[in-house]
Every structure is written in structure tokens, then in C-alpha cells.
C-alpha positions as CSV (number, residue, x, y, z in Angstrom):
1,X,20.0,-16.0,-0.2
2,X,19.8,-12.7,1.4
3,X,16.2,-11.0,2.4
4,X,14.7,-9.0,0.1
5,X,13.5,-5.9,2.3
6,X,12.1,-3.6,-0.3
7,X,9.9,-3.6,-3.8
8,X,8.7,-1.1,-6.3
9,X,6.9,-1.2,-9.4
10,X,5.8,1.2,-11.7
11,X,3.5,1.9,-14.0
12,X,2.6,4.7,-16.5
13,X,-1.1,6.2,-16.2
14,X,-2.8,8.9,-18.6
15,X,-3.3,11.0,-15.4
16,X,-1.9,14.3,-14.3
17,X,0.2,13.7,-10.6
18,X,-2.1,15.8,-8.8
19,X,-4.7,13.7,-9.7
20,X,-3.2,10.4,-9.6
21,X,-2.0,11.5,-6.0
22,X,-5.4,12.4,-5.0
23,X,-6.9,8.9,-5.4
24,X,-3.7,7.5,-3.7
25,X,-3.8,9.7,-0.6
26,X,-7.4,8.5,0.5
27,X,-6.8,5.4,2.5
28,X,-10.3,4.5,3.0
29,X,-10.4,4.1,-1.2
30,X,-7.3,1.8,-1.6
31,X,-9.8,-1.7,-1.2
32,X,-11.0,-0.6,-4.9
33,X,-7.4,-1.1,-6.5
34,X,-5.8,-3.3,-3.9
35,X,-5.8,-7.0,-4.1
36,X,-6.0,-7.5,0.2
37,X,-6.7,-4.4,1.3
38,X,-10.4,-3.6,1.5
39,X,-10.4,0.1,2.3
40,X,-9.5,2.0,5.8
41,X,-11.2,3.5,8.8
42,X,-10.0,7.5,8.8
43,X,-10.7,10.1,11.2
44,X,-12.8,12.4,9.2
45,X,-14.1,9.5,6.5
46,X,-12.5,9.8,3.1
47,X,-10.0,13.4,3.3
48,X,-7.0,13.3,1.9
49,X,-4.3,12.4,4.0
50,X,-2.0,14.5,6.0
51,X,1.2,13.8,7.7
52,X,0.5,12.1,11.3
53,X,-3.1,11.1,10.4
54,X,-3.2,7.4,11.8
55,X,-6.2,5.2,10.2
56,X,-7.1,1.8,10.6
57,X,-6.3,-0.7,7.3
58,X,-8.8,-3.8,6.6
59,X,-7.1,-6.5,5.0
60,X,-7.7,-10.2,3.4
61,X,-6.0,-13.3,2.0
62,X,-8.2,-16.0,1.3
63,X,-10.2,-16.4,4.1
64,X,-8.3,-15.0,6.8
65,X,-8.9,-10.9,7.9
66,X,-6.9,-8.6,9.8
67,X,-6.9,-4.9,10.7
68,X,-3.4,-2.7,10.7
69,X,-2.8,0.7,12.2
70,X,-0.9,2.9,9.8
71,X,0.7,6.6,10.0
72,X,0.7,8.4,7.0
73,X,4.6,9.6,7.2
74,X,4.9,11.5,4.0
75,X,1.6,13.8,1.9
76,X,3.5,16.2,-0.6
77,X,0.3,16.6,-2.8
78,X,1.4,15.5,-6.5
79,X,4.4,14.0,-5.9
80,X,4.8,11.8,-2.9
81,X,2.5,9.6,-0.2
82,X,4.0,7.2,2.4
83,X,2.8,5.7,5.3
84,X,3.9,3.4,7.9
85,X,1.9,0.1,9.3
86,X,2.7,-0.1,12.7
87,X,0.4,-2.3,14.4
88,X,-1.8,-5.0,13.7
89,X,-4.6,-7.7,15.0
90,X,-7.6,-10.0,13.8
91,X,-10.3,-7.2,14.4
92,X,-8.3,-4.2,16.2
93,X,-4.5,-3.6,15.9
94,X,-3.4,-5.2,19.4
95,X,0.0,-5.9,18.6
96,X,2.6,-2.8,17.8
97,X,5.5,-3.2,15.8
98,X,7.5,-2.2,12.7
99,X,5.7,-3.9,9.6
100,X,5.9,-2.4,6.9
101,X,6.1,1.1,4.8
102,X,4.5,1.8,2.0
103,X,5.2,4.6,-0.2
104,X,3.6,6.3,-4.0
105,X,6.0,8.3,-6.0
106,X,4.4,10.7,-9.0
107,X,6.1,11.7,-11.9
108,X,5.1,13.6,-14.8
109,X,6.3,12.0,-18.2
110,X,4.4,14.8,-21.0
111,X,1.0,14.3,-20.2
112,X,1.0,11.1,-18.3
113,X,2.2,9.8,-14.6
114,X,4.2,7.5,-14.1
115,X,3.2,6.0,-10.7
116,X,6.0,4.5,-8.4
117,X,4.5,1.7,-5.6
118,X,7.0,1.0,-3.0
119,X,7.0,-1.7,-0.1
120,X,9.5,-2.0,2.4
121,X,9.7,-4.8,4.8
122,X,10.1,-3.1,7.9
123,X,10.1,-6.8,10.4
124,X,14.1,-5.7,10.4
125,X,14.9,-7.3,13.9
126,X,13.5,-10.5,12.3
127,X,16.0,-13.6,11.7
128,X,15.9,-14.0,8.4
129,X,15.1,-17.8,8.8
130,X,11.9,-16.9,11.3
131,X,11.0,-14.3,8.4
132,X,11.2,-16.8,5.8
133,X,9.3,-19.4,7.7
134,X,6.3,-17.1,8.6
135,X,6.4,-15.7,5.2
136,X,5.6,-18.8,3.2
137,X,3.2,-19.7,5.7
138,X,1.3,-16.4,5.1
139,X,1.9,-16.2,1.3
140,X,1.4,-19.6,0.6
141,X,5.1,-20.4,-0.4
142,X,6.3,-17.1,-1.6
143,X,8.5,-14.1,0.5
144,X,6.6,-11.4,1.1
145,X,8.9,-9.6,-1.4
146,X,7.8,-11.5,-4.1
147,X,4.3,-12.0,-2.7
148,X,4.4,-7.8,-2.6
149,X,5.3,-7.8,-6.3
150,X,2.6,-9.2,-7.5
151,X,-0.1,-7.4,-5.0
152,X,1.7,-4.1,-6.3
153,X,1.2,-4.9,-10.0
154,X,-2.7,-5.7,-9.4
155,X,-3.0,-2.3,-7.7
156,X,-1.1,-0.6,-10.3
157,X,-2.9,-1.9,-13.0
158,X,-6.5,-1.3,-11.3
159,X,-5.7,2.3,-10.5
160,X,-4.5,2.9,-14.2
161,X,-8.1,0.9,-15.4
162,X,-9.5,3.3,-13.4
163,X,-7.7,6.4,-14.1
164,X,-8.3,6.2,-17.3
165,X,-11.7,5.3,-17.5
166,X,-14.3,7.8,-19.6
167,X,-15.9,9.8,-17.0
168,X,-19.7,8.5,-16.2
169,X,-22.2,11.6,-16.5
């Protein structure tokens, strides 16, 4: 079966794109939707991202931790966020290499957003075999397509919880 090297999932939020984008483009708040990731080291604490702004990702799976390096490719406040994770290690990024990208589309639909969540598997020069192997060893039996599915949904679904939440006085 051939390698699935990219995944997106939407999800409509009772939001307005600015500020649905907003919340996105602050890497060091992802942890509070994300199911692994557990926020991000940025230059200059929690701004909005920019393009080239390169900020360290914390990440877990069970027990096991690890620490990407990512450059935000794309900020187009409102409708578009993207970065790239280039690098990783246990506690600092050690080894560089294409990973993965990861990209947030916003569209307005009336008064709502409907928030796109792409990955893309960016291990291209990976045999497909190796890339299977290593994936089911990481996922515990699933690609890291399918694996990324679900992760995407639990984000998704935790940003529009929050979203949408009354605001606290």
C-alpha cells in the first residue's frame, strides 16, 4: 500500500479567523489543545509568530519526551499558519532533518471558522518499508498518517471547546 504523506482535518468553530488564527499562531500555547505537544520555547515568550521565527517544540507519547526545532514558513494573519519541524532530539534538537510540516488554514463560513489542520510527512528520502517499521514502533502499530489523524482531531476539537467557551470575568 502506498505511504500516506499528508493529512487534514477540519473542523468548524464559532470564531472569527482572526481570532482563531491568533490562538494558532502562538507556538508556546499549542500544549493546551495538542495531545503530544506540551507548548514551545519562542524567542520573545508567547508573540505571534512571524515568518523565519524558529522555536523550540516539547513533545510526549506515553512516557517518552522529545524536543523539535521548527520554522514557522507561513503567518498570513487570518487565513494561514505553517511551520516546518526540522530538527529534533531527547532534550535539545541534535539531529537536523526534514520531518514534518504543519500547516492551519482559516475560513470564514457566516459567522463561524472553519479551521483546516494539515500534516505532511516530510521523512521523503525514507524507504517506505524503514518508514513503516519506525512508525509502528513510535505509534504503537499505527502510520503516522493515521496516528496524525487522530492527534489532529483531539486538537481540533480542544481548540473549538475552547473557542467557544463563555469568556471568564
Amino acid at each position: 500500500m502506498p505511504r500516506t504523506f499528508t493529512v487534514a482535518r477540519s473542523i468548524l468553530v464559532q470564531a472569527s479567523p482572526s481570532s482563531a488564527y491568533d490562538q494558532i499562531s502562538r507556538p508556546a500555547q499549542m500544549g493546551r489543545w495538542s495531545p503530544e505537544n506540551l507548548g514551545a520555547t519562542v524567542p520573545g515568550g508567547n508573540e505571534p509568530a512571524h515568518v523565519g521565527m524558529v522555536f523550540e517544540g516539547h513533545n510526549k507519547r506515553g512516557r517518552y519526551r522529545w524536543t523539535t526545532r521548527c520554522t514557522v514558513t507561513v503567518a498570513d494573519p487570518g487565513r494561514r499558519f505553517a511551520f516546518r519541524v526540522h530538527a529534533i532530539g531527547l532534550k535539545r534538537p541534535r539531529l537536523n532533518a526534514p520531518i514534518a510540516t504543519w500547516e492551519y488554514r482559516f475560513e470564514a463560513e457566516g459567522s463561524a471558522t472553519r479551521v483546516t489542520e494539515t500534516w505532511t510527512d516530510d521523512r521523503r528520502s525514507w524507504p517506505t518499508l524503514v518508514a513503516d517499521v519506525f512508525d509502528r514502533a513510535a505509534t504503537g502499530g499505527k502510520t503516522f498518517a493515521a496516528f496524525q489523524t487522530g492527534n489532529i482531531d483531539t486538537t481540533l476539537r480542544n481548540l473549538k471547546r475552547e473557542l467557544e467557551a463563555p469568556a471568564r470575568p
